[in-house]
N, C-alpha and C positions, 0 to 999 in steps of 0.2 A: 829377183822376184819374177815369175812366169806371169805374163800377161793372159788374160783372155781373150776370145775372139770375141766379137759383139754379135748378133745376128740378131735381126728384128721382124718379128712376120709382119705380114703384105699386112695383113687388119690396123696394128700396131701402129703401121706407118702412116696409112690414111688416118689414126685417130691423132697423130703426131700435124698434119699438115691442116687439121680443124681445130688446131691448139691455138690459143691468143697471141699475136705477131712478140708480145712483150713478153710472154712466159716461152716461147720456143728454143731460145736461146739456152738458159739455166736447167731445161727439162734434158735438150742434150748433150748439156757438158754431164748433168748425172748419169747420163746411160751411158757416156765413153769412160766416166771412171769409174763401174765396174769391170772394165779393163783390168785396173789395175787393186781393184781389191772389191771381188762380186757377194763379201760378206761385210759389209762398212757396219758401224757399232751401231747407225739407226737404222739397218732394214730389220725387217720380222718377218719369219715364217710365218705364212699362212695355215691354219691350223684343218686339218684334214686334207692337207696336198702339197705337194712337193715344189711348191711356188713359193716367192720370196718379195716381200715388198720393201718399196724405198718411198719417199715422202721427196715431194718439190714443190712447195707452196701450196697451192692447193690441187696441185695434182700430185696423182698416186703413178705410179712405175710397178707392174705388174713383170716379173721375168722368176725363168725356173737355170740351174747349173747343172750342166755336165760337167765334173770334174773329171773324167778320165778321158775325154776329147779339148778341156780348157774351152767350153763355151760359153756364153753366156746367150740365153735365149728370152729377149724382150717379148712377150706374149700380149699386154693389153698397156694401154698409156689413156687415162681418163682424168677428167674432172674428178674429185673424193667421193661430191652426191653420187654418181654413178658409177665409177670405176668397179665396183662391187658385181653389180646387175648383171643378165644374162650370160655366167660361165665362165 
C-alpha cells in the first residue's frame, strides 16, 4: 500500500496547539492515519469543494488529496461548533 505524505498548514497548526492537552493526542494519531488510508469509511466529502472530513470526538479534521503527488493536505482542525465558520 502507498503511504501519503501528511502536510499541515501554518493556520491548521496553531488551531492544533489551542486544542484541549486531553484531545491533542487522538486528533493526531487521526491525521497520521490518513497516511495510510486518506479515504477511511467515516470521512465525507464536503459538498461543494474538494475537501474531506474526518470526525475526532468533538473535533472535526478539515483536509483536501492530491492523489497524483500522494498528499494529504490538513487545511483547518476545529471544535464541530466552529469548525464550519469562516472558509
Amino acid at each position: 500500500m502507498v503511504k501519503y505524505r501528511i502536510e499541515i498548514k501554518k493556520s491548521a497548526a496553531k488551531e492544533i496547539e489551542h486544542i484541549a492537552r486531553k484531545d491533542i493526542k487522538p486528533v493526531l494519531e487521526k491525521i497520521y492515519s490518513l497516511a495510510e488510508n486518506p479515504r477511511p469509511h467515516n470521512c465525507k466529502k464536503l459538498s461543494g469543494q474538494e475537501k474531506y472530513r474526518i470526525r475526532c470526538g468533538d473535533y472535526r479534521i478539515l483536509y483536501s488529496i492530491e492523489d497524483a503527488i500522494l498528499i494529504v493536505f490538513v487545511v483547518k482542525v476545529g471544535h464541530r461548533k466552529d469548525v464550519y465558520r469562516g472558509g
